[in-house]
N, C-alpha and C positions, 0 to 999 in steps of 0.2 A: 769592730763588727766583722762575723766570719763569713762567707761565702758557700756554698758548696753545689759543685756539679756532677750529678748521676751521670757514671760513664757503664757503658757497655764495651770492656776489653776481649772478652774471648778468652782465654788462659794466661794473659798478660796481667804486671802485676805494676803497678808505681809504685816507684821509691817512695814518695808523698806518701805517708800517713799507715804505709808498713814496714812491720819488722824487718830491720835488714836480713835475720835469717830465715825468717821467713820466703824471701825473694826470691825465683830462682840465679845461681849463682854467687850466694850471700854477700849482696853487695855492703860494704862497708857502712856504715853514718859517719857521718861527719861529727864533731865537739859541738855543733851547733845545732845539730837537727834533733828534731820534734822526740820528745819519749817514744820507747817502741808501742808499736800495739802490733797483735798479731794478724796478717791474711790469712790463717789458715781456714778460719771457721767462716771467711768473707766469701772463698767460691770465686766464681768468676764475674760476680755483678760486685762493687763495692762504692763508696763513695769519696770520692776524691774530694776533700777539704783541704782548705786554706787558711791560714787563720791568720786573717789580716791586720789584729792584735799584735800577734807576736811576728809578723812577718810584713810590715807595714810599705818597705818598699819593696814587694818581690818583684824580679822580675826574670822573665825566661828566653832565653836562646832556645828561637824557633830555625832549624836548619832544613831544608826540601829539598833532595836529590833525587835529579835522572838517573840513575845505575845500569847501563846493561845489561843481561844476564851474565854476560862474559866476567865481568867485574864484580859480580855481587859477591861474591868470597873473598877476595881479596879487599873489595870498599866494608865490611863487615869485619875483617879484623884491624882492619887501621879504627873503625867506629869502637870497638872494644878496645884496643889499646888506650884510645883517647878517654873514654869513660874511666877506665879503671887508674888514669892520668888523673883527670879532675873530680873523681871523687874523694882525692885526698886535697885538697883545695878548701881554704878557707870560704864559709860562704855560699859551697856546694849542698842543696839540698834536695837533689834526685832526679832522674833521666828517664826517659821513655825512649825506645826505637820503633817509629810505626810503618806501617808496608802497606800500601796502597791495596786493598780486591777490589775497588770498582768506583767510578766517577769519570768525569771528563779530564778531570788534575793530570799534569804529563808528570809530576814527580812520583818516585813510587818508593822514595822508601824518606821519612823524616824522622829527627829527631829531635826532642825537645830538652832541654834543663833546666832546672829551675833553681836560682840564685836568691839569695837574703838580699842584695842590693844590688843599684847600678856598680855603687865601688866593690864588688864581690867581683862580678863580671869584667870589670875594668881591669881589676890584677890578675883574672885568672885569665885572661888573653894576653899580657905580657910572660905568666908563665908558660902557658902553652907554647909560646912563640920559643923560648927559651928552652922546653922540653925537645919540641920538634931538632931544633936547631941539633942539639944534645946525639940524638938519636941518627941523624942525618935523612929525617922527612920531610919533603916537599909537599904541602897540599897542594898547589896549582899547579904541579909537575905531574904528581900523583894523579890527579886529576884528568888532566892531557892525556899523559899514557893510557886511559882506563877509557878513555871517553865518556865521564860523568859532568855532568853540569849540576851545578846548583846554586843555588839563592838562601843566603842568611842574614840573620836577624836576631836584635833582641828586642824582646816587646814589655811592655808595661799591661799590668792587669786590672784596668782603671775600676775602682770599686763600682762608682756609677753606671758603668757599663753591665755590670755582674747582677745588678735589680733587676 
């Protein structure tokens, strides 16, 4: 049984359920994600589907970060390096970056991913650790110096909840 939630993005586009060239930035697909279909004729309303069929345990890395303005260039290309990291990732099935206009919420910029499994998620945080490592990045350093706080998560998308 599939799901589906009406989103209102603004000019934003999910990887879920569009063309990757379509996107902007032509993000990649993964070997395992969904046939293409195109955003182009979707606009800026479209409908973000799941299809819990074929994607039975998804589940998504939900991230919420403070950024100062001092930091948000520099916390936005580590966020891009790392996308364009785990979008070649087994198990990688699309990302959003969202930015706060208005609520009480003190985080103003999240990001979300969305995984074929818990074990997608489980091996792609020993890669990542192993990238960074590679690269000589520190998140909790990175962090510190920028003065960013944040709180992360992966979540389950419990069907029963979605009725």
């Amino acid at each position: 049984m599939a799901f589906t939630n009406k989103l209102w993005l603004g000019a934003l586009y999910v990887a879920l359920g569009c063309s990757p060239a379509a996107q902007p930035g032509g993000v990649p697909a993964s070997p395992s994600a969904p046939p293409p279909q195109t955003c182009e004729s979707q606009g800026a309303e479209f409908m973000l589907h799941i299809d819990r069929q074929r994607y039975p345990h998804i589940q998504f890395r939900v991230d919420q970060f403070v950024v100062p303005e001092s930091a948000r260039e520099a916390f936005l290309e580590a966020t891009q390096r790392n996308f364009a990291f785990i979008r070649t990732l087994p198990g990688f099935l699309g990302h959003i970056v969202l930015e706060k206009r208005g609520g009480p919420t003190r985080f103003n910029l999240s990001t979300i991913a969305a995984w074929e499994s818990p074990e997608a998620i489980d091996a792609a945080v020993a890669k990542v650790q192993a990238y960074y490592q590679s690269i000589g990045f520190n998140p909790p350093a990175f962090m510190r110096e920028h003065g960013i706080e944040g709180e992360l998560g992966s979540f389950d998308a419990p069907l029963a909840l979605q009725e």
